[in-house]
N, C-alpha and C positions, 0 to 999 in steps of 0.2 A: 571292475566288472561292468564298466558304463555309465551312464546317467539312470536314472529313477522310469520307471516304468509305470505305463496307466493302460488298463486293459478293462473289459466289460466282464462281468461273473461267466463264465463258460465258453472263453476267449482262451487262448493261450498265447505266451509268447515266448520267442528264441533267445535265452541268456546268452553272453558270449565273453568270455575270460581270454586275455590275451596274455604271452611272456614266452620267457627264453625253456620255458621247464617242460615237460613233458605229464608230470603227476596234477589233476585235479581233484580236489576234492568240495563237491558242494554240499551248504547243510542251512537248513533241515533238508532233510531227502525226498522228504511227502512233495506229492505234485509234482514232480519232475521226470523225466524220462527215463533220464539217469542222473547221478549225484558224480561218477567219476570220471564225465568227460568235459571238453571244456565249452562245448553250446550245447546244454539239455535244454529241451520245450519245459516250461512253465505253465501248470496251467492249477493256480490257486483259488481260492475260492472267497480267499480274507485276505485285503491288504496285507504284507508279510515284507520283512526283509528276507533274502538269499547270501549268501557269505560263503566265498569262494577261497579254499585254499592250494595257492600252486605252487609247487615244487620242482625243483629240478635233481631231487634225492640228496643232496646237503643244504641249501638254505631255500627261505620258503618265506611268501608274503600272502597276507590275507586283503581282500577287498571285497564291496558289499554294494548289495545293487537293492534299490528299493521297489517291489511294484506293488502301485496303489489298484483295488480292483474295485470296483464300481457295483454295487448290488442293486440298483434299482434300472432293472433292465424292463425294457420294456415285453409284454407279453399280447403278441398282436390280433385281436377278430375284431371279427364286423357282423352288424348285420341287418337284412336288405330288408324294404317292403316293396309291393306292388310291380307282381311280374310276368303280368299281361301285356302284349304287343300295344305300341303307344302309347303306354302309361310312362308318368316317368318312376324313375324306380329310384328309393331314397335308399342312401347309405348312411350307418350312425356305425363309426370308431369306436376300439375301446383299446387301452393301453395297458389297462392293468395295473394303473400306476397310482397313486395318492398326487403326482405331480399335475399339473395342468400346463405347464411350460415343454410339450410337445409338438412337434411336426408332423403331420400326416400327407402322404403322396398317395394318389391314389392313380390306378393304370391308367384309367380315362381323361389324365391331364387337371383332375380338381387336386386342390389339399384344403386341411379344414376336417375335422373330426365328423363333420355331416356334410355331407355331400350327393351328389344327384346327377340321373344322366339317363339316357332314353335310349335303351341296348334293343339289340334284334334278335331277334323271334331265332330261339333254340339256346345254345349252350354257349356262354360267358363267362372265361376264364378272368377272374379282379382279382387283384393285387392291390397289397394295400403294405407302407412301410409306413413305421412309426420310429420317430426318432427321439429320445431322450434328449431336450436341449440343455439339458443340466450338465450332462457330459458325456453328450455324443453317443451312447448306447445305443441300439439301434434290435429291431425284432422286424417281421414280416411274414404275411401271409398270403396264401394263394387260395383261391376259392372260386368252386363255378356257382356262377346263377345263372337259373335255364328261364327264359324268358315264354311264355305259354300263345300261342294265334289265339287269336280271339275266335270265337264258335261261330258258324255259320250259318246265317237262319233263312229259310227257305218255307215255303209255304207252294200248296197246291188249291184253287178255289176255282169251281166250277160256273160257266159262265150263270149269270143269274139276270132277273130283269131287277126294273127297279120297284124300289120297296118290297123287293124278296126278302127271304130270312135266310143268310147265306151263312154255310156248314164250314169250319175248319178242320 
């Protein structure tokens, strides 16, 4: 049925049985798309063996495909301070994870779980991926931050001499 299979928790992947026989049968049946054809989707939730039996209606071989699935996926946000026009505006990661052997990419070209960058004034689609470097897992998020002008202050003062008492 192949070599050993490694996939991420909520991942799936394409078993595929080859031979001369026509009859599949796979088992256990949980998680798969189907159990009696010869490439069902996998999509497991716990490491598992799969164990394929093919037939050609008189003799018949078994063979077994292992896939290891990986549970510490990463679960991706962020999130921003300071979002007034020419501020810089901090970004602080979060993975979700007990791990600290991660990779963060972030849209505006940093990685690094904190990171920083000087957006323009309105609306700021970021992205941000985290990668489990333990084994490659991988989660991502998209997110806007709206960046705010700064207020406008204006004043009106009436001409005055000096050492008047001038009214705002």
């Amino acid at each position: 049925a192949g070599l050993n299979l490694e996939i991420c928790e909520g991942e799936s992947v394409q078993l595929q049985a080859t031979g001369n026989g026509l009859l599949y049968s796979w088992s256990p049946p949980n998680a798969l798309s189907s159990y009696i054809i010869d490439d069902p989707l996998a999509n497991p939730i716990t490491s598992r063996f799969y164990y394929v039996n093919h037939s050609d209606g008189v003799c018949s071989a078994i063979d077994s495909v292992y896939i290891n699935v990986h549970n510490d996926v990463p679960n991706a946000s962020f999130t921003a301070f300071n979002f007034c026009d020419g501020d810089v505006t901090y970004f602080e990661a979060n993975s979700g994870l007990n791990s600290s052997n991660n990779a963060y990419t972030w849209s505006f070209g940093q990685d690094g779980y904190l990171a920083n960058s000087i957006l323009n004034v309105g609306d700021n689609n970021i992205s941000l991926i985290i990668e489990n470097l333990n084994n490659s897992c991988k989660d991502s998020i998209e997110s806007n931050v709206e960046i705010f002008a700064n207020p406008e202050i204006d004043f009106i003062l009436e001409d005055v001499c000096l050492n008047d008492t001038a009214i705002f």
